[in-house]
C-alpha positions in Angstrom: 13.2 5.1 -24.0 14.1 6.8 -27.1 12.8 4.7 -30.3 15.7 6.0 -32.4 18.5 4.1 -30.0 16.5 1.0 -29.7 16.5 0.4 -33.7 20.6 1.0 -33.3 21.1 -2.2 -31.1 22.3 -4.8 -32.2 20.2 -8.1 -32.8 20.6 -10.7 -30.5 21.6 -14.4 -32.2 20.8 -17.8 -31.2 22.6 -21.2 -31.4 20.7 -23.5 -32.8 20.5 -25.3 -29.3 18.8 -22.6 -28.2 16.2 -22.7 -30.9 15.8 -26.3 -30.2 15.0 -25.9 -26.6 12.4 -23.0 -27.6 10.5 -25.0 -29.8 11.1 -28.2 -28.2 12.4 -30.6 -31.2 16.2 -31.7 -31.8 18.7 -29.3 -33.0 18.9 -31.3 -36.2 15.0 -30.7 -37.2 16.4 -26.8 -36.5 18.5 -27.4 -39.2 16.4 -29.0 -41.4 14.3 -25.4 -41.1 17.4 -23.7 -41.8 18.2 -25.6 -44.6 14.6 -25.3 -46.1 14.0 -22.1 -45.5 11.5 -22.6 -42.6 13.9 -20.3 -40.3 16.3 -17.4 -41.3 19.7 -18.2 -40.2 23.0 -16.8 -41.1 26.5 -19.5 -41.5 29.5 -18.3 -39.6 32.5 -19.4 -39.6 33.5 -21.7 -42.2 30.2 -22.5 -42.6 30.1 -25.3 -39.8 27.5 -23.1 -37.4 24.4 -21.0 -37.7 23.1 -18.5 -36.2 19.4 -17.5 -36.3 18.5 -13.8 -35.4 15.9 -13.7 -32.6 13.3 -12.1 -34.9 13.4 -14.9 -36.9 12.9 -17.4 -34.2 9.7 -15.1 -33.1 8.5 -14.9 -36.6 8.6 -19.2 -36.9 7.0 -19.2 -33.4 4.0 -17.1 -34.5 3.6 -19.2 -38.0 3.6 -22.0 -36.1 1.0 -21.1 -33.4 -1.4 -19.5 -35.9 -1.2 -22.8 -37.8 -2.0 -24.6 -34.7 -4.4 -22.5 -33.8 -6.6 -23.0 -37.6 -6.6 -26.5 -36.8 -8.3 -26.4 -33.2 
């Protein structure tokens, strides 16, 4: 694949069910990260729902395994 039309893509967005079901917690602890600034998200709308890019959700997931992983 050409490197140049993969950068042009747009990113995909998750709901913040989805993020919930990823990292297996209740979509209001995914907005408590949101809100705190443990996960990127964007407001649309007026404001009422988020969206989190998937590189941010990827970026939380490998915080949270390298922390896991220091404490085994």
């Amino acid at each position: 694949m050409n490197p140049t039309r993969l950068s042009t893509e747009p990113e995909r967005h998750l709901k913040v069910s989805e993020v919930a079901k990823m990292f297996d917690v209740t979509p209001y602890t995914v907005r408590v990260w949101l809100k705190d600034g443990t996960l990127e998200g964007i407001k649309i709308g007026k404001g009422h729902y988020w969206r989190i890019p998937m590189s941010a959700a990827r970026d939380l997931a490998q915080r949270k395994y390298a922390a896991e992983a220091q404490h085994e």
